[in-house]
C-alpha positions in Angstrom: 103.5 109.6 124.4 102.9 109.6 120.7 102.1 105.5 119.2 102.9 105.9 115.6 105.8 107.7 113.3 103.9 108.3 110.4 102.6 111.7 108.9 100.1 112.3 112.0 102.7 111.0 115.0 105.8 112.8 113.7 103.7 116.3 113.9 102.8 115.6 117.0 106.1 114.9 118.0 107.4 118.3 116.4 104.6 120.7 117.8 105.6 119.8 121.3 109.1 120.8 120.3 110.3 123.0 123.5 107.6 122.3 125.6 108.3 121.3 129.2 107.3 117.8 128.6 109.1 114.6 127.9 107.9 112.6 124.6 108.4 109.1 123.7 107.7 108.0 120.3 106.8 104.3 119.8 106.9 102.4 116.5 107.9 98.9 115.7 110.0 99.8 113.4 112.6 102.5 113.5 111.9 104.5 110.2 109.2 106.9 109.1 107.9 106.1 105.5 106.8 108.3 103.1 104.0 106.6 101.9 103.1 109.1 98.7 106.1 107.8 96.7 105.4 104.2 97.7 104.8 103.2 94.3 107.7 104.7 92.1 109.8 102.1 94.9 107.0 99.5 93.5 107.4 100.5 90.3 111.8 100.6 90.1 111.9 104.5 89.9 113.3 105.1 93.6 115.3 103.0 96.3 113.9 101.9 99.3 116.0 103.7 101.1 115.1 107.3 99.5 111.6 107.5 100.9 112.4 105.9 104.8 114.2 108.0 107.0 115.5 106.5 110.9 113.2 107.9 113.5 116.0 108.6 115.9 117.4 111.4 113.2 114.5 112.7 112.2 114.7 114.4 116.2 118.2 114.7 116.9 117.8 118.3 117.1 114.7 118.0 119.8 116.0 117.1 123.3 112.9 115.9 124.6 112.2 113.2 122.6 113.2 109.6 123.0 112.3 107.0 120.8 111.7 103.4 121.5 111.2 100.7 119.3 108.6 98.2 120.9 105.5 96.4 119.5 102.2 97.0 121.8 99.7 94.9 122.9 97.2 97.0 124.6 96.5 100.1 126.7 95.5 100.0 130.2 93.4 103.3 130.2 92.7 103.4 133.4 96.5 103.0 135.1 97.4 105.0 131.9 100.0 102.5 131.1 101.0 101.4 127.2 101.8 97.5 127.6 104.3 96.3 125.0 105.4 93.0 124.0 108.1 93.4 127.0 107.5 95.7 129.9 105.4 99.0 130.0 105.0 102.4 129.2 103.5 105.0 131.7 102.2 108.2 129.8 100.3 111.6 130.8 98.8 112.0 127.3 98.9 109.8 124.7 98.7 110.6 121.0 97.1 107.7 119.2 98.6 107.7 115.6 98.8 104.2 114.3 97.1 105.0 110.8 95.3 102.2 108.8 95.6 99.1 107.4 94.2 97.7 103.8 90.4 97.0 103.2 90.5 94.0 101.1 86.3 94.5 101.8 86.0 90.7 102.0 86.9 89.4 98.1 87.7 86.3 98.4 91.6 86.0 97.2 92.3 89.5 97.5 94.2 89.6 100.6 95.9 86.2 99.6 97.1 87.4 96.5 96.4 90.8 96.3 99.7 93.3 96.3 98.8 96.3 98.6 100.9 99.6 97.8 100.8 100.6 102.2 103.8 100.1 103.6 107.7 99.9 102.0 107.6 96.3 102.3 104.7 96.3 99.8 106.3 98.4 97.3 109.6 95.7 97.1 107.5 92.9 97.1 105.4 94.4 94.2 109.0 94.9 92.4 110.3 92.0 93.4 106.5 90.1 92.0 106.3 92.1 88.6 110.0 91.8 87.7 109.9 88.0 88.1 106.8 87.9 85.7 109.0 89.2 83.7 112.1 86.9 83.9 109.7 84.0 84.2 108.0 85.0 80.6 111.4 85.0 79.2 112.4 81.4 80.1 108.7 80.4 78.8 107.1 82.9 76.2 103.8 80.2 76.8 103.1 82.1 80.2 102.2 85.5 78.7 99.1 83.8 76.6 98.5 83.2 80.3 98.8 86.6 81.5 102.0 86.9 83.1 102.7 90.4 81.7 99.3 91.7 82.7 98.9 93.7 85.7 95.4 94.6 87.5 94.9 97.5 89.7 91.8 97.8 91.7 90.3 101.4 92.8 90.5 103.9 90.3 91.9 106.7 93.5 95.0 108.7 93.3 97.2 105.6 94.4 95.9 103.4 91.7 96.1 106.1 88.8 99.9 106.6 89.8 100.6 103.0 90.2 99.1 102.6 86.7 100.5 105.5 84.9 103.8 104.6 86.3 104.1 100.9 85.4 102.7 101.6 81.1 106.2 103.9 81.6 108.3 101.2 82.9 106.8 98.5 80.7 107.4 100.8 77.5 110.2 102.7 78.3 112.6 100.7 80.3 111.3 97.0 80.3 111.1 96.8 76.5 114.8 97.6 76.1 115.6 94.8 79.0 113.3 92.3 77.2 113.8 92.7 74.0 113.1 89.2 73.3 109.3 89.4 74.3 106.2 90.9 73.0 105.9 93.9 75.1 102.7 95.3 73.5 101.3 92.0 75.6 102.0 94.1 78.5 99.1 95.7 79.9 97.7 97.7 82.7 94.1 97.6 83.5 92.5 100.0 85.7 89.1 98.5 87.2 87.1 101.1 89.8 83.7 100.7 90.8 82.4 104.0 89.9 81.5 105.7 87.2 84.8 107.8 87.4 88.4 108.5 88.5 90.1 110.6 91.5 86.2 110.8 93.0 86.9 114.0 95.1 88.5 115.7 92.5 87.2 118.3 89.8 85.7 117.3 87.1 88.0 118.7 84.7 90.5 116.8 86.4 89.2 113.7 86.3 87.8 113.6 83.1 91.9 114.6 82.0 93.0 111.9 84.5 90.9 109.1 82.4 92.0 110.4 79.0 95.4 110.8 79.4 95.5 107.3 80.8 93.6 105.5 78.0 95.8 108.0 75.9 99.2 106.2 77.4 97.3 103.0 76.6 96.3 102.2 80.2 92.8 99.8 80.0 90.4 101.4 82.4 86.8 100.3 82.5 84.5 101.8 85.1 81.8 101.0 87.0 83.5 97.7 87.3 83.5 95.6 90.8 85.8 92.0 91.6 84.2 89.3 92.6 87.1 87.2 93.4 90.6 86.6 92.5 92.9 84.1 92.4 97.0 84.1 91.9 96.3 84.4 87.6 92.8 85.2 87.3 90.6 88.5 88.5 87.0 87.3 88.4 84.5 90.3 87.8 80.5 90.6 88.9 78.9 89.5 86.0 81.2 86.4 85.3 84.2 87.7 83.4 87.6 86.9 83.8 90.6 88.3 83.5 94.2 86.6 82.9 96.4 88.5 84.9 99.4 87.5 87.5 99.4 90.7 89.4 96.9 92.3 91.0 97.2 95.8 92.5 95.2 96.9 95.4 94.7 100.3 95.7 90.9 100.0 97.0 91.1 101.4 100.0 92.1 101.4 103.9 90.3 100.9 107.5 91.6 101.9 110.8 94.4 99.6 112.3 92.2 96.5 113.5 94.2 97.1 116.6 91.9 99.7 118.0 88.9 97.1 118.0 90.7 95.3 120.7 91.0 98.5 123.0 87.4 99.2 123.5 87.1 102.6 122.1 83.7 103.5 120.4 84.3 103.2 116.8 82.8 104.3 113.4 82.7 103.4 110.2 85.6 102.0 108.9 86.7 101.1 112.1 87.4 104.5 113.0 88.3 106.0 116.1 85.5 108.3 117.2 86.6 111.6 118.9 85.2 114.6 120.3 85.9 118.3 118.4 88.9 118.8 120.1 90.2 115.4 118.6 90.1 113.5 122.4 89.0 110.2 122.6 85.3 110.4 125.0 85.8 109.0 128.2 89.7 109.5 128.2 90.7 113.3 128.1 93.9 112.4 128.3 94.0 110.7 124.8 94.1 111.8 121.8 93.3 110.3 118.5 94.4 111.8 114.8 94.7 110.4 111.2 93.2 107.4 109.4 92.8 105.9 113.1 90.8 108.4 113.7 87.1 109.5 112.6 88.5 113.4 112.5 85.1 116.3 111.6 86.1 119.6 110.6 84.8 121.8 113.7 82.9 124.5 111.8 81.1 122.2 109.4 81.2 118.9 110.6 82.0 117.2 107.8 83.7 113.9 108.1 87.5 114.1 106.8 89.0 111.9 104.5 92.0 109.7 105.2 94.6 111.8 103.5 98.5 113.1 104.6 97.3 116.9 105.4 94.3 115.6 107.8 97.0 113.6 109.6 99.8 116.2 109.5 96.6 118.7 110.6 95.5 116.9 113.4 98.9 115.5 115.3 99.7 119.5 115.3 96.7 120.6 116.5 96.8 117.2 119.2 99.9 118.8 120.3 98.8 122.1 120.5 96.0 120.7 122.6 98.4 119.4 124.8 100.3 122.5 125.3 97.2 124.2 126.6 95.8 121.6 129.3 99.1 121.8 130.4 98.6 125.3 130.8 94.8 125.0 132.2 93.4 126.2 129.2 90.1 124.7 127.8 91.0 122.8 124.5 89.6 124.0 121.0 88.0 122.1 118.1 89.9 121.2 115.3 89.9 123.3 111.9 91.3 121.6 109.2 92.6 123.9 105.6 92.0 122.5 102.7 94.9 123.5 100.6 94.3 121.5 97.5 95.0 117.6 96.3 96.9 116.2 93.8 97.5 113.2 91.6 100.5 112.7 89.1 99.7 110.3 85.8 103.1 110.1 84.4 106.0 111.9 83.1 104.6 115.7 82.6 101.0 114.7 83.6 99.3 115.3 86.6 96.4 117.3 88.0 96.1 119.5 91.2 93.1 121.2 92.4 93.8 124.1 94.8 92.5 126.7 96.5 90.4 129.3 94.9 89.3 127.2 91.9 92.9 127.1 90.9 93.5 123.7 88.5 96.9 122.8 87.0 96.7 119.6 84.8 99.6 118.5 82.8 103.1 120.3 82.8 102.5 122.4 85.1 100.6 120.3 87.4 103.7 117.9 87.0 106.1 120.5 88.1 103.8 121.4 91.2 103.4 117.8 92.3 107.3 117.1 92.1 108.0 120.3 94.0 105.6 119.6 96.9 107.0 116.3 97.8 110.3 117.3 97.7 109.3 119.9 100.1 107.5 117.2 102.8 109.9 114.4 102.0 111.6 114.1 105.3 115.9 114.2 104.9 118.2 116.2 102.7 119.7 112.9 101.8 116.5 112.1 100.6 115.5 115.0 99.1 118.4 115.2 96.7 118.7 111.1 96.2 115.2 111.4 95.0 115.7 114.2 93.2 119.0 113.1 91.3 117.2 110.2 90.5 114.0 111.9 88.9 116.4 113.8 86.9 118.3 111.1 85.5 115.4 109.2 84.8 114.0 112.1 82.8 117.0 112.4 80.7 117.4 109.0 80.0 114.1 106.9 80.9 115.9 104.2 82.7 115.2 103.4 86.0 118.2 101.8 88.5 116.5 99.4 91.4 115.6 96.8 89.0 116.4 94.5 91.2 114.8 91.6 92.7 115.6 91.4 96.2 114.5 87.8 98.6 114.3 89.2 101.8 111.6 87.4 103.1 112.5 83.9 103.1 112.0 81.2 100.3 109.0 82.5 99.0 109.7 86.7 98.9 108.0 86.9 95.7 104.8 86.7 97.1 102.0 88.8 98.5 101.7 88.8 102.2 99.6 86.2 103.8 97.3 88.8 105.5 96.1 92.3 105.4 98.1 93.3 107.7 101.8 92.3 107.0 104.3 91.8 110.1 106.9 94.3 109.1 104.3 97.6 108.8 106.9 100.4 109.7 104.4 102.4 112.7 103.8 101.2 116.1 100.4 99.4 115.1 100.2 100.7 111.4 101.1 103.6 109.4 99.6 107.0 110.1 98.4 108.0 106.7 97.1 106.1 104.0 94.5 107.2 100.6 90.7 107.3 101.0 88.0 104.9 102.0 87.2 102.7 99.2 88.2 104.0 96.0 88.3 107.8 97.5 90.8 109.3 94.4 92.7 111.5 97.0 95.8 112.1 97.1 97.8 111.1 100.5 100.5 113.9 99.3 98.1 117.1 98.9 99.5 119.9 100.3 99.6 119.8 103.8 
């Protein structure tokens, strides 16, 4: 049984394609989302419905696999049952890939009125937020003295460098012509990260071109800057400062689904799943763990991985693999993770991407690479050439179609949700890939 249809659950799913087993796949909701283009949704340069693909097609082709949409409320170890809201699940091994959820590290404010960039409900209630800034500053000009054009993102990682580079485009380029009866050089985008630099794990070279070819675009980003609190039109920073601004981007970070604390698995930091080598959980051979739920070491060094795609793709194939072999009565091997490179895109032509063998593209041709990539991993040919007609015809023209602003959610849809964890999340118990720890600058779509 595999909990979880993100990147980590639906490679487990597919490396036990013809094994002489019977999987069930369990999510709440009955889409896999793919989380790297999260924010050109958020930022009215895709649909919703060109990075979410149904479950149930994804493995039409795989006659072992049966999917059931269900909401759990615990595991029962010991009878090896998965209880769900109604009924139960037995299992023989279970693959635990429910992913993360966002860090909002305690700020007071953040997670009431913070917009996380997580799931594909985020990213329309972002749109949905920004674009009725918008409308609301053109029925009274008085609220952008006030900050209603001002967007903040907080964490300076891959996530908030897109999110950023993508909305001074969509402000500049397509918003200007739509409002043309407001001040759009009062739009802004302000980049605030705690450290003393961009994209962290990345090169130098590419984050020193990260930072200047933001500021060059005319993105604000101040460093070594830390929230103190927020509030619905006000970012308060250490030190006393205050910013005016009506949207605030999270991009900060993730923990592990707060789910696991509940089934009395040792945890680490970050509320981590701690597993042996061979990615089983101690105490339970039976269960495996992989991705951001996880606290996943690279076997020959040890090193703690970071909460990216390719570790989560990585490690539900190797879970899988692991399974194939018990099954077999082999012994079970440690998990080797390849590194084969991370990237970040900053706008139209603009990107960087460190790979392997000290190769670094930035600009054009780090562009080009990062488009191809995730074309490659996005999951349906629908998709894949939706998105693709859609990047096209925005580079001809710069305009952007789903401007749209769409109440789904009841009276108040504009909001952010009232908790870290909103209701709708598309996995089982979270997604199963998500950026960094705190500010981390990697990329969730580095090659996998």
């Amino acid at each position: 049984m595999v909990l979880g249809a993100g990147f980590g659950g639906l490679d487990a799913v597919a490396g036990l394609a013809g094994a002489d087993v019977d999987v069930t796949v369990v999510d709440r909701n009955n889409f896999h989302t793919f989380q790297p283009l999260l924010y050109q949704v958020a930022t009215a340069g895709l649909n919703a419905a060109d990075v979410a693909y149904p479950v149930r097609a994804i493995f039409s082709g795989q006659g072992n696999v049966r999917f059931r949409r269900a909401e759990i409320t615990g595991i029962d170890f010991d009878r090896r049952r998965l209880r769900l809201v109604a009924g139960e699940l037995a299992y023989d091994h279970l693959v635990i890939a429910v992913g993360a959820s966002t860090n909002f590290f305690g700020v007071p404010g953040a997670a009431e009125h913070g917009f996380p960039l997580y799931v594909l409900p985020d990213a329309v209630r972002l749109r949905n937020h920004i674009l009725s800034r918008f409308e609301a500053a053109s029925a009274d000009p008085g609220l952008v003295d006030d900050g209603a054009l001002a967007v903040t993102v907080v964490g300076g990682g891959a996530t908030g460098v897109e999110v950023a580079g993508a909305l001074v485009e969509l402000f500049d380029r397509v918003l200007r012509k739509d409002f043309a009866e407001l001040d759009l050089s009062r739009a802004t985008v302000t980049v605030l990260e705690a450290r003393d630099e961009l994209l962290g794990p990345f090169r130098p070279g590419s984050r020193r071109h990260a930072l200047e070819e933001l500021r060059r675009r005319g993105v604000r980003v101040r460093l070594g800057c830390t929230v103190q609190s927020v509030d619905g039109t006000r970012v308060c920073l250490a030190g006393g400062e205050v910013i005016r601004s009506h949207t605030l981007v999270w991009a900060a970070g993730v923990r592990a689904n707060p789910v696991v604390a509940g089934l009395g698995l040792e945890t680490g930091p970050g509320g981590r799943v701690v597993v042996n080598p061979d990615l089983r959980v101690p105490g339970h051979p039976e269960v495996f763990a992989v991705g951001d739920v996880a606290l996943v070491r690279d076997a020959p060094t040890g090193r703690v991985l970071a909460q990216v795609a390719p570790v989560a793709m990585q490690s539900g194939r190797h879970a899988a693999r692991q399974i194939r072999r018990l099954r077999a009565g082999l012994p079970t091997e440690g998990f080797r993770y390849l590194d084969k490179g991370t990237m970040a895109t900053i706008g139209r032509r603009a990107a960087v991407a460190d790979l392997p063998m000290r190769i670094n593209l930035q600009g054009t041709p780090g562009w080009l690479a990062w488009l191809g990539l995730h074309l490659v991993f996005l999951v349906g040919f629908r998709n894949r050439l939706s998105v693709l007609l859609n990047w096209f015809w925005n580079y001809l023209t710069w305009d952007r179609g789903p401007r749209l602003i769409l109440h789904t959610e009841g009276p108040d849809a504009l909001g952010p949700p009232d908790a870290p964890d909103a209701p709708d999340a598309p996995d089982a118990l979270g997604p199963s890939d998500a950026p960094d720890a705190p500010d981390s600058g990697v990329d969730r779509s580095a090659a996998s």
